[in-house]
N, C-alpha and C positions, 0 to 999 in steps of 0.2 A: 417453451418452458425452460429449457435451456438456456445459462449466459453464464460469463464470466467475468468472473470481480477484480481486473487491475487498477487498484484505485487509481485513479485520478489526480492531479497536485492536489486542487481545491480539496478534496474527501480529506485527502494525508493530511494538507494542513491543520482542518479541523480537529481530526480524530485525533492526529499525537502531539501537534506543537502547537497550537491555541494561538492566542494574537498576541501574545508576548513572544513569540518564535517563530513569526512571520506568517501569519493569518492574518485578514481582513480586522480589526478590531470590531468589536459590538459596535451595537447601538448607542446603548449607553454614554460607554468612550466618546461617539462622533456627537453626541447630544452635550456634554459636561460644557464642553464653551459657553454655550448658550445659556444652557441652563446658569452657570455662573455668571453671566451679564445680567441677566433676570433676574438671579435673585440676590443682585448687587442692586443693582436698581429699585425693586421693589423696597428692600428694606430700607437706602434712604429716604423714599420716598412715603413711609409709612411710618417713617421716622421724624419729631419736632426736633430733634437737636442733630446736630451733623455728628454723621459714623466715620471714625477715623476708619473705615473698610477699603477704601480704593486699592490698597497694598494687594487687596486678590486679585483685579482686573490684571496683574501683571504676570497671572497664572494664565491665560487664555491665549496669547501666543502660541508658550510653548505645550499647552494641550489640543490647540489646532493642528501642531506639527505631525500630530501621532496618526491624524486620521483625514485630513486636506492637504491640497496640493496648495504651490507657492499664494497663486491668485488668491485662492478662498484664506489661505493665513494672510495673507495682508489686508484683507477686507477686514477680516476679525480683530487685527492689528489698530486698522481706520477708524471701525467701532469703537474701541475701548481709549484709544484715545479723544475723542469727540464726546465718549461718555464723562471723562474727564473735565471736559471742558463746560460741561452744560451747567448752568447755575443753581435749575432745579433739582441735579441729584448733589450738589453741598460738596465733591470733590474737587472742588478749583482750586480749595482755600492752600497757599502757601503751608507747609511741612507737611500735609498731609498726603502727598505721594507725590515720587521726582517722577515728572513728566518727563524728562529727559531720558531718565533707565530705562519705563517703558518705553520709550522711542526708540530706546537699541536693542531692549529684547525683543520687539515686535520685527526689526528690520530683518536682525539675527533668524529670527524666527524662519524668516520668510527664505530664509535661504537657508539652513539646515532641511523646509521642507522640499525646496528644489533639489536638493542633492538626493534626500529619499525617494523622489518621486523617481529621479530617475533612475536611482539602485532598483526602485521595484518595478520599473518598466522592462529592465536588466533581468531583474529575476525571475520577472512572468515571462520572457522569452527562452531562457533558459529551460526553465519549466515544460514550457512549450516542447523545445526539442528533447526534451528527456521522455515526455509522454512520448512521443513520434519515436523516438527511439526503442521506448519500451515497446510498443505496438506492433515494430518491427522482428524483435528478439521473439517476445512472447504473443503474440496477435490475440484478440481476443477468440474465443472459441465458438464455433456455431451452434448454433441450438442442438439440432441433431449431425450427428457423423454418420452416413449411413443406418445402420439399424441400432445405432448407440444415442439416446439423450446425454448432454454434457453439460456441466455447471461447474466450474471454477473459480477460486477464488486467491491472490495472491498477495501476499504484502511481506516487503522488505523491508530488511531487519534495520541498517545505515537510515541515519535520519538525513531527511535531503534528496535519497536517491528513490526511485522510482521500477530501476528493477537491481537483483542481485542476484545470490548463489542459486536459488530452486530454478528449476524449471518442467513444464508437463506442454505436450501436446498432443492430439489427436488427428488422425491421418486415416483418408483413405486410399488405398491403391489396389492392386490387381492381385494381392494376395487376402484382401479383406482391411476392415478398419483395424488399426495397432495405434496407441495408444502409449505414454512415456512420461513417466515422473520421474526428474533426477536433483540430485545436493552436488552440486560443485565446492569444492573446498575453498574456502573463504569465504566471502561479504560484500557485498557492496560492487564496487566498481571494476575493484579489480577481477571480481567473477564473472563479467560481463561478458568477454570477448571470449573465455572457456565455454559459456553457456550457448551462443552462438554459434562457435562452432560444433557444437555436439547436436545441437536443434539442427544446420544447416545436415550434420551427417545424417542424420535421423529421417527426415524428411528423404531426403536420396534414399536410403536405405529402405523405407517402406515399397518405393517403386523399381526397386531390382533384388532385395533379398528374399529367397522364398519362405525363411522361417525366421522365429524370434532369436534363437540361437545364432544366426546368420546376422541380424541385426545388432545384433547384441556387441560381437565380433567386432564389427562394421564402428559401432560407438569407441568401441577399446580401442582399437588402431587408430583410430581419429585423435584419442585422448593421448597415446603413446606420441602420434609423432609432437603434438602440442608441446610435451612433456621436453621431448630432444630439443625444443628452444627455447627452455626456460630458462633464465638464470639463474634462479635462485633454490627452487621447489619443485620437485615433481609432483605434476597434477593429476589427482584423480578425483574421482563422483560415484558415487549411488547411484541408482538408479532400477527401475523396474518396470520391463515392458508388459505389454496385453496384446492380445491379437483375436478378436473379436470375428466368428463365427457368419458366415451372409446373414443366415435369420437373427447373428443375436442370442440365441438360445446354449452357447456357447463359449469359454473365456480361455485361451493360454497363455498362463506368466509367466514370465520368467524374471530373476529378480539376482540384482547383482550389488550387494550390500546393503539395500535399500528395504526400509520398514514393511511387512507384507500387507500386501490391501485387508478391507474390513469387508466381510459379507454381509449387507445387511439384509434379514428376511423381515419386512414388517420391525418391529422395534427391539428385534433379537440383532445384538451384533455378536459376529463372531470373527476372532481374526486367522485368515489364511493360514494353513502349515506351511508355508513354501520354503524350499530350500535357498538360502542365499549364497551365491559365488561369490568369488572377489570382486570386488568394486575395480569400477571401468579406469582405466591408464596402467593397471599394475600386470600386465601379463595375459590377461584374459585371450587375446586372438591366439593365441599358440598354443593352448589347449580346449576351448571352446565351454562352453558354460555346461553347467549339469542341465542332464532334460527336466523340463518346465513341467509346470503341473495344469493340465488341464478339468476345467471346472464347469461343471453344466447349472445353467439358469432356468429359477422357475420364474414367471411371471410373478412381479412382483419385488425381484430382489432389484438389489443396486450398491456396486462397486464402489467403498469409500476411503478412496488415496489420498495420504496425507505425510509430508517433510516429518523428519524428527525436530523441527521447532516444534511444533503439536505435539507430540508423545513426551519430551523431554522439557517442557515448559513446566515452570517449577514455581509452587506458592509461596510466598513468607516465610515458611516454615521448612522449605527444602523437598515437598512432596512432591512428585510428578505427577502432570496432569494426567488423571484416568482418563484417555478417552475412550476403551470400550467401553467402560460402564458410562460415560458421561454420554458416548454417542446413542446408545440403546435408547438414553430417557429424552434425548433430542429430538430424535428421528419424529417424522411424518408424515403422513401420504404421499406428500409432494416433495421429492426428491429437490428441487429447486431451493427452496429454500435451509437443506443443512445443515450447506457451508454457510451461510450466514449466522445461524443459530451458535454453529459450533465453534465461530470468530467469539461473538458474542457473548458467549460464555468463558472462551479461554483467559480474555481480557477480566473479565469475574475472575477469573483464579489466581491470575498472573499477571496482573498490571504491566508490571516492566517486563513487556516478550521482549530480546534482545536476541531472537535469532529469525533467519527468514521463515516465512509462513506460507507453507502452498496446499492449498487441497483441491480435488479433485473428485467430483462425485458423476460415473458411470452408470447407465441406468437402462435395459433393454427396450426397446420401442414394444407396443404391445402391438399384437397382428395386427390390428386395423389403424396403426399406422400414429395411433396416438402414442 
């Protein structure tokens, strides 16, 4: 039931930057050559007097370039000048098109599409290692964590880049499954190597801290010393942990400047009272976090964690986005689906999201195991 949504190149592609920004073009697009030989041809040939039209044949080059490799634009190149030459479409006759320009826009042609082809063999490797890298930082998440279902969903705010500021993971170890949503400050790239190290402290920390407070600590010190070698800013993060009960039937937060989870019972949401600390790199290990609030689960509920890109994502008109009340009318049965819904929708409100996007929806296994 369980998954996690780090988009993929291909999905980003689609979803934010279309084939004018480096998607796959349509159909359409790889179909127009054609289609304009076709319907250059046809109409001389459905024509008694000759159509000064050959001047379009000198548009198929360079709309091969957009959607074929070198080979197939010089074949199309081949075509259209042979279509030139044939008697029965009436384009041979002298001033009605320099065979010669076609000849250089077609040659031209064929080598702007070599150089694309290679930018974008360039690019899909790139690509490549940014997925592999994201996988790395953020892995996707397993169905279940122990007695916790899990479904995530993440998308970064930097167009291009594949992970950035947020990040959540779920863990289990010898003190129970714990669980971790956090904002590193900034975007994109440069929040990469902050976010990394707080996931690698974190992941340690479940396997020798005995409590979230302990953990918590564990994150700040991590974020401090980062901080002693920065040059420019001192780094800190949000963030808020959970620490999930053997049966599940039990949740303790603790939450350190970071939005408080959503209860949802059935299509009631309600949001957490939890008290927030200071956010992680500013002091926190030298006085320890306030105690956490622990929350007991009925069958049926489920934990919905989400980035202030979600809360603070803002319409047209300046509003923020409601998601209590938007998450309440979302909700249904099936936990798995949400975060999808609630992407979905935010994009309905907010077209231009321009901050990271992370949610996180936790969901008790029921006794028998479903």
């Amino acid at each position: 039931m369980g998954k996690v949504h780090l988009l993929s190149p291909r999905r980003q592609d689609h979803d934010r930057r279309g084939w004018l920004r480096g998607a796959p073009p349509p159909r359409l697009v790889r179909l127009l050559p054609l289609v304009l030989i076709a319907g250059v041809c046809a109409a001389t040939l459905a024509s008694h007097d000759p159509l000064d039209i050959g001047f379009l044949l000198g548009a198929i080059p360079p709309l091969a370039v957009l959607s074929y490799g070198p080979l197939a634009t010089a074949l199309l190149g081949g075509v259209v000048v042979a279509v030139l030459n044939i008697p029965a479409f009436q384009l041979n006759h002298p001033g009605n098109t320099d065979l010669l320009t076609i000849t250089f826009v077609s040659v031209l042609s064929v080598f702007v599409s070599y150089v694309r082809s290679r930018r974008d063999a360039q690019l899909d490797l790139e690509r490549t290692v940014a997925e592999a890298a994201q996988r790395a930082v953020v892995p996707p998440l397993p169905e279940r964590v122990g007695p916790v279902r899990c479904v995530g969903l993440y998308r970064a705010a930097q167009r291009g880049t594949l992970v950035g500021g947020d990040f959540f993971d779920v863990r289990e170890g010898p003190h129970g499954v714990r669980a971790v949503m956090g904002d590193v400050q900034g975007h994109g790239l440069a929040a990469v190597a902050t976010v990394a190290s707080l996931l690698g402290a974190f992941r340690e920390a479940v396997l020798d801290q005995p409590d979230l407070e302990s953990v918590a600590a564990r994150l700040d010190r991590r974020l401090e010393l980062d901080s002693a070698s920065a040059r420019y800013a001192e780094l800190f993060a949000t963030a808020v942990l959970l620490e999930f009960s053997p049966d599940g039937r039990s949740v303790r937060l603790v939450s350190c400047g970071h939005p408080a989870p959503l209860l949802l019972r059935g299509r009631q949401a309600t949001e957490i009272e939890l008290a927030a600390w200071t956010p992680l790199g500013l002091g926190l290990s030298d006085g320890g976090p306030h105690t956490g609030l622990t929350l007991r689960l009925e069958p049926g509920h489920s934990l919905f964690l989400a980035s202030d890109g979600v809360s603070e994502a803002r319409d047209p008109s300046g509003t923020f986005y409601p998601l209590t009340d938007r998450l309440a009318a979302l909700a249904d049965d099936d936990p798995a689906v949400l975060a999808d819904r609630v992407w979905a929708d935010l994009v309905r409100y907010c077209p231009a999201v321009d901050d990271d996007v992370t949610m996180l929806v936790l969901t008790p296994a029921s006794p028998d195991g479903g």
